[in-house]
TORKOL-4160 file (C-alpha; in steps of 0.2 Angstrom, whole numbers, padded with zeros to 4 digits, m for minus):
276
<pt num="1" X="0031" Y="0036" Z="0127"/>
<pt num="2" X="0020" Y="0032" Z="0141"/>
<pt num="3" X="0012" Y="0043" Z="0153"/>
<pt num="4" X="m0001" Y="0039" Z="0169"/>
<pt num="5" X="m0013" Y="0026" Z="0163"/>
<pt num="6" X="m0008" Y="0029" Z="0145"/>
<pt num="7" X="0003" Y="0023" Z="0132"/>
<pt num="8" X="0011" Y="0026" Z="0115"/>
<pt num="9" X="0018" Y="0013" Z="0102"/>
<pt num="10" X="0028" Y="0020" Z="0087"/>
<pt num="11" X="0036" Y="0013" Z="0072"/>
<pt num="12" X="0052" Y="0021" Z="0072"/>
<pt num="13" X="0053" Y="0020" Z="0055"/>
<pt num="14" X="0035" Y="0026" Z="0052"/>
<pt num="15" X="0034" Y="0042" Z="0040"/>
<pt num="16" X="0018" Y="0055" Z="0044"/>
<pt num="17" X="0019" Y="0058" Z="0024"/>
<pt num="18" X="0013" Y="0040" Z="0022"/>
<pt num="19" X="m0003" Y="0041" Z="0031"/>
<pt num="20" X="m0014" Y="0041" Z="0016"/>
<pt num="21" X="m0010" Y="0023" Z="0013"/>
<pt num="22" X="m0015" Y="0019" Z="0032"/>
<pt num="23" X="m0028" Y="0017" Z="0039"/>
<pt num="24" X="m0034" Y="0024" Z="0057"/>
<pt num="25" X="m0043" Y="0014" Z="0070"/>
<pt num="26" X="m0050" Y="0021" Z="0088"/>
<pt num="27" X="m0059" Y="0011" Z="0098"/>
<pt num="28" X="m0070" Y="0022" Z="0113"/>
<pt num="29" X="m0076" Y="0013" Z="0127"/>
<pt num="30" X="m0085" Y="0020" Z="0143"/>
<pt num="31" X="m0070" Y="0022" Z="0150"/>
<pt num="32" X="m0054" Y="0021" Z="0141"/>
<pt num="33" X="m0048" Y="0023" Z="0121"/>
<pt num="34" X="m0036" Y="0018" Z="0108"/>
<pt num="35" X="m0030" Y="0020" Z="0092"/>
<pt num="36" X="m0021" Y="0010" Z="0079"/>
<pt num="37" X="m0012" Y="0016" Z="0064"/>
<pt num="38" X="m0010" Y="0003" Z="0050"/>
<pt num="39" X="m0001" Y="0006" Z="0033"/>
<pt num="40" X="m0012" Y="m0003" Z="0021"/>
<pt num="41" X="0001" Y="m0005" Z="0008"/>
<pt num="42" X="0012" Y="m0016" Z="0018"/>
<pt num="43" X="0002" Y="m0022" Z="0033"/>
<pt num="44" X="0011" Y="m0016" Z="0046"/>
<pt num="45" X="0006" Y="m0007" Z="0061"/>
<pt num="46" X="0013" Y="0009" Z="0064"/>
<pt num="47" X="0008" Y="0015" Z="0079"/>
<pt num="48" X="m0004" Y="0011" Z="0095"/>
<pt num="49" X="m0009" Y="0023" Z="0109"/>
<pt num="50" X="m0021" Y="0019" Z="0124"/>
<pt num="51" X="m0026" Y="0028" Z="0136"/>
<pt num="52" X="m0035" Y="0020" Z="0153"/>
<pt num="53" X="m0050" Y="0023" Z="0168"/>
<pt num="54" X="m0054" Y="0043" Z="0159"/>
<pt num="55" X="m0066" Y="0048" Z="0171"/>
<pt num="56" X="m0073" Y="0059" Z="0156"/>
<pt num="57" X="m0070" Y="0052" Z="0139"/>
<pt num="58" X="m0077" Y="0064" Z="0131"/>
<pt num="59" X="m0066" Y="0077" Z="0138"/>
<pt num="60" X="m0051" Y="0067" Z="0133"/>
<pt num="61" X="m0055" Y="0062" Z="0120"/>
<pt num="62" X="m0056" Y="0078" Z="0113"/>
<pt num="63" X="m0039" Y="0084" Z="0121"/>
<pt num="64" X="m0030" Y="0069" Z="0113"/>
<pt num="65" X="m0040" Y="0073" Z="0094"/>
<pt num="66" X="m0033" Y="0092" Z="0094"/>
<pt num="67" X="m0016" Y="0089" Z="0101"/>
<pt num="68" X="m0011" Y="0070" Z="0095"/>
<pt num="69" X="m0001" Y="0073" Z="0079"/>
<pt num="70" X="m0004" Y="0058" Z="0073"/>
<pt num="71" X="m0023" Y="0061" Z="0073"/>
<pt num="72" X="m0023" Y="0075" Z="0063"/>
<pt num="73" X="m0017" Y="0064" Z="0049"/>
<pt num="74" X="m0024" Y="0064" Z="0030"/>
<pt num="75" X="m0028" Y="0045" Z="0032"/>
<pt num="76" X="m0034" Y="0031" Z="0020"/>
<pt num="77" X="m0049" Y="0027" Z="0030"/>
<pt num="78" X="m0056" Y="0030" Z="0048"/>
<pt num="79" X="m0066" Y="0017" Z="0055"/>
<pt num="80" X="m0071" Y="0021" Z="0073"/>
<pt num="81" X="m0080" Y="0010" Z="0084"/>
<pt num="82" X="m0088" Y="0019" Z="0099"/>
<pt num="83" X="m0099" Y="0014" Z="0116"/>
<pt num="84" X="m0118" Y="0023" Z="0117"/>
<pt num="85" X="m0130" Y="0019" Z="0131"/>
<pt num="86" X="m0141" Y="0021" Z="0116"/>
<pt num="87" X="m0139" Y="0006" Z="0104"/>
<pt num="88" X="m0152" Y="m0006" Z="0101"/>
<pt num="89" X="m0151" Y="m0020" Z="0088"/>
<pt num="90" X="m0166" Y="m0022" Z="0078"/>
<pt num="91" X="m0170" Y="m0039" Z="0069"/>
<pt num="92" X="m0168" Y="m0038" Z="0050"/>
<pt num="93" X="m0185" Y="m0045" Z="0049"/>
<pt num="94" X="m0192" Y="m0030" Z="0058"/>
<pt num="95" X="m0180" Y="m0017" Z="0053"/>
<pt num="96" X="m0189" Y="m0002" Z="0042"/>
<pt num="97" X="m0177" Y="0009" Z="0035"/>
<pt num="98" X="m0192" Y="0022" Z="0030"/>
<pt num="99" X="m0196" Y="0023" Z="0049"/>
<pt num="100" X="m0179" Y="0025" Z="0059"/>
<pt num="101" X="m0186" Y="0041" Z="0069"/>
<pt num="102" X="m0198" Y="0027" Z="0077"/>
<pt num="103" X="m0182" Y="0016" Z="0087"/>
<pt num="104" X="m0175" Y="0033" Z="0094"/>
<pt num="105" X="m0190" Y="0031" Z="0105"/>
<pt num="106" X="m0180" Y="0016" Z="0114"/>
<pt num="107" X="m0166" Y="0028" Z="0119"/>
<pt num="108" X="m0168" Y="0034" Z="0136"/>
<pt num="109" X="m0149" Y="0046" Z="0136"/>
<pt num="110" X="m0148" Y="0062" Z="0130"/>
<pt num="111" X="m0141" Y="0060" Z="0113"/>
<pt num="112" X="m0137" Y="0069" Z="0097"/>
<pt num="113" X="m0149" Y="0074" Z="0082"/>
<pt num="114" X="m0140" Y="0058" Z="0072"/>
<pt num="115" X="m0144" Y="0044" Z="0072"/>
<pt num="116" X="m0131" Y="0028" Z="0064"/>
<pt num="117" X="m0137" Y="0013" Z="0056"/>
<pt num="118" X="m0124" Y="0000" Z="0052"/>
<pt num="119" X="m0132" Y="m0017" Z="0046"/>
<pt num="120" X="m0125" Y="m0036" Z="0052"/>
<pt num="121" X="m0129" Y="m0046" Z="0038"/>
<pt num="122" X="m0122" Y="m0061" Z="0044"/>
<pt num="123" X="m0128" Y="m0059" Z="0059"/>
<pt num="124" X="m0148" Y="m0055" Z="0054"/>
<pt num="125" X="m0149" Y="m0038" Z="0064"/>
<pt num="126" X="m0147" Y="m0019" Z="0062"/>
<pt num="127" X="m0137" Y="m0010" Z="0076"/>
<pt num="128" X="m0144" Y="0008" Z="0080"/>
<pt num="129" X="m0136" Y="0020" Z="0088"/>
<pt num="130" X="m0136" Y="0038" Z="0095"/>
<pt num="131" X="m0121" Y="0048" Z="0104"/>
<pt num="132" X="m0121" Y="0062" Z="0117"/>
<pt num="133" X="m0121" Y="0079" Z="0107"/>
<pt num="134" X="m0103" Y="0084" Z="0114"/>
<pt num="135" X="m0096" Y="0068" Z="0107"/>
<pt num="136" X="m0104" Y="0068" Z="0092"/>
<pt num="137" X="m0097" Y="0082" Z="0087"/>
<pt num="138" X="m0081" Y="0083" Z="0093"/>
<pt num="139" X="m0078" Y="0065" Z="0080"/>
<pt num="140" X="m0086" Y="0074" Z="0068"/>
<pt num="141" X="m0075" Y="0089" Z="0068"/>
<pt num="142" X="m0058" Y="0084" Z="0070"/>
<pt num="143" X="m0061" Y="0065" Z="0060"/>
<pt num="144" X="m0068" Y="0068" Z="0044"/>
<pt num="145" X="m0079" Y="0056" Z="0036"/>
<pt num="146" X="m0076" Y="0043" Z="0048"/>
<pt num="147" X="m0086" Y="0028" Z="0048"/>
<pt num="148" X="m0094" Y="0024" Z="0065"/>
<pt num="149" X="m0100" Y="0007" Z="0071"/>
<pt num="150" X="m0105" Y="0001" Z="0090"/>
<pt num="151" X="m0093" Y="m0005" Z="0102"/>
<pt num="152" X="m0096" Y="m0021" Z="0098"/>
<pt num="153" X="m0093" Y="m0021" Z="0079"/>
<pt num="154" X="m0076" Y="m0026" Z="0081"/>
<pt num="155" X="m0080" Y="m0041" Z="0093"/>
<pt num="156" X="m0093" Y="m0050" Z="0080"/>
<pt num="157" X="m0079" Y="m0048" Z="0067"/>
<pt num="158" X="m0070" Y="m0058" Z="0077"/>
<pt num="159" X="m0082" Y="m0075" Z="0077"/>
<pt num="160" X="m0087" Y="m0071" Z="0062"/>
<pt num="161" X="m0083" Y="m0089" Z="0058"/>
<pt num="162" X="m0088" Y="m0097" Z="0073"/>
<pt num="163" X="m0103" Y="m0109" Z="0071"/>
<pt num="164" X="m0104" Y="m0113" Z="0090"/>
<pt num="165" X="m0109" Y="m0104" Z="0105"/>
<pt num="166" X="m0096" Y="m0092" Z="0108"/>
<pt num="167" X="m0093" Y="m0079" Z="0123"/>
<pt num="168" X="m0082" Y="m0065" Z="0117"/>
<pt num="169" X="m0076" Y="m0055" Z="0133"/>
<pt num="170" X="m0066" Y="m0039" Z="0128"/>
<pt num="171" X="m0057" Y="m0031" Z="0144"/>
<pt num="172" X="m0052" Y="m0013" Z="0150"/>
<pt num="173" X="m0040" Y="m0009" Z="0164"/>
<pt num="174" X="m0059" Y="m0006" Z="0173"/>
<pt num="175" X="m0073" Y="m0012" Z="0165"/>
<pt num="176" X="m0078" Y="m0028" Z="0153"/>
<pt num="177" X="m0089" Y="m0029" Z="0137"/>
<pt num="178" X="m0097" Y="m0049" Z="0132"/>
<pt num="179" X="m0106" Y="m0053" Z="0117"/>
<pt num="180" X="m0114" Y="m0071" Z="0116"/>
<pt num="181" X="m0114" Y="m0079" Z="0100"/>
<pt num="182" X="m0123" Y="m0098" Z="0093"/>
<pt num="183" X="m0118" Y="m0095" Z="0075"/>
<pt num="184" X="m0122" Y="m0081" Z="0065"/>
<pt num="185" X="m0136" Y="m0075" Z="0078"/>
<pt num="186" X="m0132" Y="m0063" Z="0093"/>
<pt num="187" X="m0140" Y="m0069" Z="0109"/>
<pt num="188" X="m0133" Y="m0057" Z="0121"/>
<pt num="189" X="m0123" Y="m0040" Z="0124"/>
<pt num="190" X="m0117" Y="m0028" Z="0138"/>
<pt num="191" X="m0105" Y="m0020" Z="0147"/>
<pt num="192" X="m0100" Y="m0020" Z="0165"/>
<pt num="193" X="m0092" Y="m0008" Z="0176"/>
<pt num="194" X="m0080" Y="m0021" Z="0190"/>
<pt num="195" X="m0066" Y="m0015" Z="0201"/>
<pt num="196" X="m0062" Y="m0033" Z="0206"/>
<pt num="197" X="m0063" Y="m0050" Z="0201"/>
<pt num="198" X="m0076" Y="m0054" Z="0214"/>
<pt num="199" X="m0089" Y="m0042" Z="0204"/>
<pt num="200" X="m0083" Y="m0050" Z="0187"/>
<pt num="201" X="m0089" Y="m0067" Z="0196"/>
<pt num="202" X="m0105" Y="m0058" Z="0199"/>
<pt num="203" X="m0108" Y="m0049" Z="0184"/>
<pt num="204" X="m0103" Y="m0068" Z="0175"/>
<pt num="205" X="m0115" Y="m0080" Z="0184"/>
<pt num="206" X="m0128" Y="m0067" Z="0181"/>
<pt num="207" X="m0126" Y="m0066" Z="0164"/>
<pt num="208" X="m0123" Y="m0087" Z="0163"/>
<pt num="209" X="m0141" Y="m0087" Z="0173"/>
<pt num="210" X="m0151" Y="m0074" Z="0164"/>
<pt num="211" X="m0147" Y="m0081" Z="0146"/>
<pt num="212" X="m0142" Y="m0099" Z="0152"/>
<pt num="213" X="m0125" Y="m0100" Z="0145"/>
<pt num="214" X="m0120" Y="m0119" Z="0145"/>
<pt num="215" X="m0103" Y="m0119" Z="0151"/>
<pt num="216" X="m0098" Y="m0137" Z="0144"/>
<pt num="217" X="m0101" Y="m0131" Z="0128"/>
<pt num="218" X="m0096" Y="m0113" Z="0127"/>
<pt num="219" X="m0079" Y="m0107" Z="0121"/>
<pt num="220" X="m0072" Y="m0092" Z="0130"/>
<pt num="221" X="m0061" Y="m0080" Z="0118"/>
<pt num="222" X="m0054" Y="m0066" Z="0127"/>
<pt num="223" X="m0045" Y="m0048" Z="0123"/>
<pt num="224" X="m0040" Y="m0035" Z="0131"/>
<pt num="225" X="m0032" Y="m0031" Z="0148"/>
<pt num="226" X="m0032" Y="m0050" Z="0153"/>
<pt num="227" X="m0018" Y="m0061" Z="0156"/>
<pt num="228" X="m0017" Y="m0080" Z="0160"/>
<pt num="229" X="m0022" Y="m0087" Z="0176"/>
<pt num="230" X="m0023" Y="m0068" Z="0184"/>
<pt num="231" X="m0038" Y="m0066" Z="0194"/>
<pt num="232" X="m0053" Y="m0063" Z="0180"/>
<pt num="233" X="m0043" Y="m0079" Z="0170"/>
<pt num="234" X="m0045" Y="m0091" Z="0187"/>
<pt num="235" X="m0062" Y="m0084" Z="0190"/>
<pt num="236" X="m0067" Y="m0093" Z="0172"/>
<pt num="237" X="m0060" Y="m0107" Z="0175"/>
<pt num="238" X="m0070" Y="m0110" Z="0187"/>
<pt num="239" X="m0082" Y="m0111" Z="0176"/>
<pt num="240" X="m0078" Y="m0113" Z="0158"/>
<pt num="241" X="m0068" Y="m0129" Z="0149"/>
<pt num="242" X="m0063" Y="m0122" Z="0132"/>
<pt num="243" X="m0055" Y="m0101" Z="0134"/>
<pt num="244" X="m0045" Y="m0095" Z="0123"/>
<pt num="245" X="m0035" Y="m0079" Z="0122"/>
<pt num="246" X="m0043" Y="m0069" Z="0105"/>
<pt num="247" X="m0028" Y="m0065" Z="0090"/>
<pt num="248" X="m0040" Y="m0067" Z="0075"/>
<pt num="249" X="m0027" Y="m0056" Z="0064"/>
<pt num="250" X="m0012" Y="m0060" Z="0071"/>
<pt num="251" X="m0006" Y="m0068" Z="0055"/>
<pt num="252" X="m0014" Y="m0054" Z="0045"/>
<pt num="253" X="m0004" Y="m0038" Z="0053"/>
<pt num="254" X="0014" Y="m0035" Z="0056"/>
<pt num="255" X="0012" Y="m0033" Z="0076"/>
<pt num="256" X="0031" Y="m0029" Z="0079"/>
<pt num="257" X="0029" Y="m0013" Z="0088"/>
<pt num="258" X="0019" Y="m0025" Z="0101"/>
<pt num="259" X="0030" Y="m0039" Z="0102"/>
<pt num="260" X="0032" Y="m0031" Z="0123"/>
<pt num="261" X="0015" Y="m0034" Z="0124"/>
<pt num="262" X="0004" Y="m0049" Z="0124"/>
<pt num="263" X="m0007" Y="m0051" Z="0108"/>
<pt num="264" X="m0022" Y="m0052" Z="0113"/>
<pt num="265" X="m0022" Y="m0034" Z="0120"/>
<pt num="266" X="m0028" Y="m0026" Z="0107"/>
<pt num="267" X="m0037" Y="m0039" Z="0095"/>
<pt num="268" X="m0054" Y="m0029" Z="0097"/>
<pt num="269" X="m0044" Y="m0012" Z="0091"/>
<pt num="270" X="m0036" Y="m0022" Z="0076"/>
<pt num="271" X="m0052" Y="m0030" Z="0071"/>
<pt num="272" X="m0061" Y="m0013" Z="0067"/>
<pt num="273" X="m0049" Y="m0014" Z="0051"/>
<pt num="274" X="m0062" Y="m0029" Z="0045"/>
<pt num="275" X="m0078" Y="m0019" Z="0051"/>
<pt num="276" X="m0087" Y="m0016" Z="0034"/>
C-alpha cells in the first residue's frame, strides 16, 4: 500500500500475534520517517513503511503512532533512532555522568525535561541529546520502553569495522545526514536541508573544506534515497574515487519484501537492530 510520499511493505505471510519475537525499528529524521519490523526468531523482515518531506514530523508522526496497527504491537524490543537540533557528543575523557545538567546548557532548541545519554564506546564519546516536549512525549506514550539513540546511531554501526577515513552519507527524498569517520573516532556530523544536487555540491565542498576531507583517500558509503550515477551519485564522482553503496546487513536479514527496491535504501533503518 502506497500513498503520496509514503509507502508500505508487508510480508504476506506475516502474523500480528508473532510480534513479541520481532523487533521494531523507526528511524525519524527532520523530515521523513520509517519503520521496520523484523522477526527475530527467523530473521526476516516483515514489514517497512516510510513516509517522505513531512512538513511537521511531529504531527505525523503522532497520526501514524495511533492509527498504524502495526505500531501498536507488543514487540520484542523498540529501538528508535531520532534527529534533535540538541545533540552534542562529549568526549569520554570529559564526560561526567554526575554532572549531565551542565551540557544542557549547550542546547539552544526548546526541549523536553529529559535528557538521553547513550555511550560510544568504540568510538570514545557520549552522545547527549534532548527532544521537543511534543515529541518526547508522544514516543513515550504510544512506544513503551523504547530505547532511543541519535540519528546517527545507526550510521556509526555501520563502519563499525572501518579503520579508514570513511564518509557515510544517509539520504532522504529532501535532505542528507554525513558522518566522517578515521577509525574508531568521529571527526564530523551534520545534517543538510537540499532541494537539488547543485546545493549537495555546495553543502559537500564545504564540509570537504572546513574538515579537509582527503578525497584520494576517503571511501564514500551511501544509503538512502540515492541511486547510481543520478545527480547527487555524478556530483561525487566528481570528487571521490572509492563510493560505495552501504548494505552492511544484507547477508544478515531476509530483505524479500525489498527485493523492488534497491538495497541500500534502508540500510540506516536496518542497522538500528545493532545499536546497542
Amino acid at each position: 500500500m502506497s500513498h503520496k510520499n509514503s509507502i508500505l511493505l508487508v510480508d504476506p505471510e506475516f502474523d500480528p500475534s508473532t510480534a513479541p519475537d520481532c523487533n521494531l525499528l523507526l528511524k525519524i529524521t527532520a523530515d521523513s520517517f520509517s519503520y521496520a519490523i523484523i522477526d527475530k526468531t527467523s530473521n526476516q523482515l516483515k514489514a517497512v513503511y516510510d513516509q517522505q518531506e513531512s512538513k511537521n514530523i511531529p504531527h505525523d508522526l503522532a497520526v501514524k503512532l495511533k492509527n498504524d496497527s502495526y505500531l501498536n504491537l507488543a514487540f520484542k524490543d523498540i529501538k528508535v533512532a531520532v534527529y534533535s537540533e540538541n545533540s552534542i557528543a562529549i568526549p569520554t575523557e570529559l564526560f561526567d555522568v554526575k554532572n549531565l545538567d551542565q551540557y544542557a546548557k549547550f542546547f539552544t532548541d526548546e526541549q523536553s525535561d529529559n535528557l538521553y545519554v547513550r555511550p560510544f564506546a568504540n568510538y570514545g564519546f557520549t552522545s547527549i541529546f534532548t527532544l521537543q516536549r511534543f515529541m518526547d512525549e508522544t514516543l513515550a506514550d504510544a512506544l513503551l520502553s523504547c530505547k532511543l539513540f541519535d540519528q546517527m546511531a545507526p550510521m556509526l554501526a555501520m563502519v563499525a569495522n572501518k579503520t579508514s577515513k570513511t564518509l557515510v552519507l544517509d539520504f532522504t527524498a529532501a535532505s542528507f545526514t554525513a558522518v566522517l569517520t578515521a577509525g574508531e573516532k568521529l571527526i564530523f556530523r551534520n545534517c543538510y536541508e537540499i532541494e537539488n544536487a547543485e546545493e549537495f555540491n555546495y553543502y559537500l565542498l564545504l564540509m570537504m573544506n572546513q574538515v579537509q576531507i582527503d578525497s584520494k583517500e576517503t571511501e564514500v558509503l551511501l544509503s538512502g534515497i540515492v541511486h547510481e550515477d543520478d545527480a547527487y551519485h555524478q556530483c561525487l564522482e566528481k570528487y571521490f574515487q572509492k563510493i560505495k553503496f552501504n548494505t552492511p546487513l544484507s547477508d544478515q536479514v531476509d530483505h524479500k519484501i525489498l527485493e523492488d527496491m534497491p538495497a541500500h535504501y534502508y540500510s540506516s533503518l536496518l542497522a538500528l537492530d545493532i545499536c546497542e
